[in-house]
Steps between C-alpha positions, in 0.01 A plus 500: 500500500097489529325225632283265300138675362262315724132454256206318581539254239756270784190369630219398271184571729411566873530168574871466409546885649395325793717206490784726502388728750476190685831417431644830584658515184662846445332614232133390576433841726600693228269330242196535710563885552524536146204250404288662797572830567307743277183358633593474847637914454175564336268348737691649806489857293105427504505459892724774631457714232849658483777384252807499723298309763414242264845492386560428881223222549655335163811467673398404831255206363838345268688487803254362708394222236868395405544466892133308586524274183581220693134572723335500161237196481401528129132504572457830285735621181824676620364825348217457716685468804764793379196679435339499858811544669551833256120578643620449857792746478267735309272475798777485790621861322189644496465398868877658598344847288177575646448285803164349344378417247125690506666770377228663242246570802280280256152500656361134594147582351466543148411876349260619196772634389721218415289312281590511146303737234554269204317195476680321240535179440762329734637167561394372860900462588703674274864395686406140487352551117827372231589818387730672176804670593321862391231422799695385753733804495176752507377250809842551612482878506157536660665307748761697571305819506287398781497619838758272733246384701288381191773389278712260786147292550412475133907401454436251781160331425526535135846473401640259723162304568503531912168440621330789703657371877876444326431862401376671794754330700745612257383852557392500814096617429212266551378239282189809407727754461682272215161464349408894489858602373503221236157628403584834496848420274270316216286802500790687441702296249144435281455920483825553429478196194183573422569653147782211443269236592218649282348198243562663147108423451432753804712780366342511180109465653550790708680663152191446280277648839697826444 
């Protein structure tokens, strides 16, 4: 006979998710893996880049919330916390695969060669900028179509808001090397959205210049 279908609807909102996490109530777990985990597989897809890894980190991070909910001390949201323990497996993986984490030989100095060609119009901070679903997922691409190096620093500063010494330690570079990699990502991610991000005013200027 199958068990009872376990929906988010039994709790209301985080706060009564956590209540019942709290409580160790048997059904709480599975509520937060279903209210929780298609953002925590897509951010660890971001980080390690490979789906059956991510699939790996998404299990790993349930586990390891349902059994440290009790350690929990509410200061962030529980997504937030899910979330940076997802980021830490991501990380610890990446570690256990390559030994380090400089792994794109990115140089610390900054090259002619990275700086953008277009010089559209951009918004100082795109990531922090409220944005439709449409931009986000092309953000989301560029993202993922960076170099390791590049893309773990911009998913660190960026994404989950760590300050340039959380991220170096995270990483293991120096507080410059953060700076010249983040740099060098935003180059990056404003080429490649250069002819998304394009005002519609700017497209048809350089149309009536033809």
């Amino acid at each position: 006979m199958p068990g009872p279908t376990i929906t988010i609807s039994v709790y209301d909102d985080d706060t009564q998710l956590l209540v019942g996490l709290r409580r160790h109530d048997p059904d709480a777990c599975t509520c937060m893996v279903k209210r929780f985990a298609p953002l925590v597989f897509a951010r660890a897809l971001r980080l390690v880049g490979d789906a059956d890894e991510a699939e790996g980190v998404l299990q790993t991070t349930f586990i390891k919330a349902c059994n440290a909910i009790d350690s929990f001390d509410g200061a962030s949201g529980l997504g937030t916390w899910i979330y940076r323990i997802a980021t830490n497996e991501g990380l610890m993986l990446l570690r256990a695969r390559r030994q380090s984490l400089a792994l794109d030989d990115v140089a610390e100095t900054l090259q002619p060669g990275d700086l953008p060609d277009s010089r559209v119009a951009w918004p100082e901070d795109p990531l922090r900028s409220t944005l439709d679903s449409e931009l986000r997922g092309q953000i989301e691409a560029a993202i993922a179509g960076l170099p390791e190096g590049l893309r773990l620093v911009v998913m660190l500063r960026d994404v989950e808001g760590l300050n340039t010494e959380e991220t170096a330690a995270q990483l293991g570079l120096s507080p410059g090397a953060v700076k010249v990699r983040l740099h060098r990502a935003r180059m990056r991610l404003r080429e490649s959205l250069a002819g998304y991000m394009a005002r519609p005013e700017e497209i048809d200027d350089a149309e009536a210049a033809r």
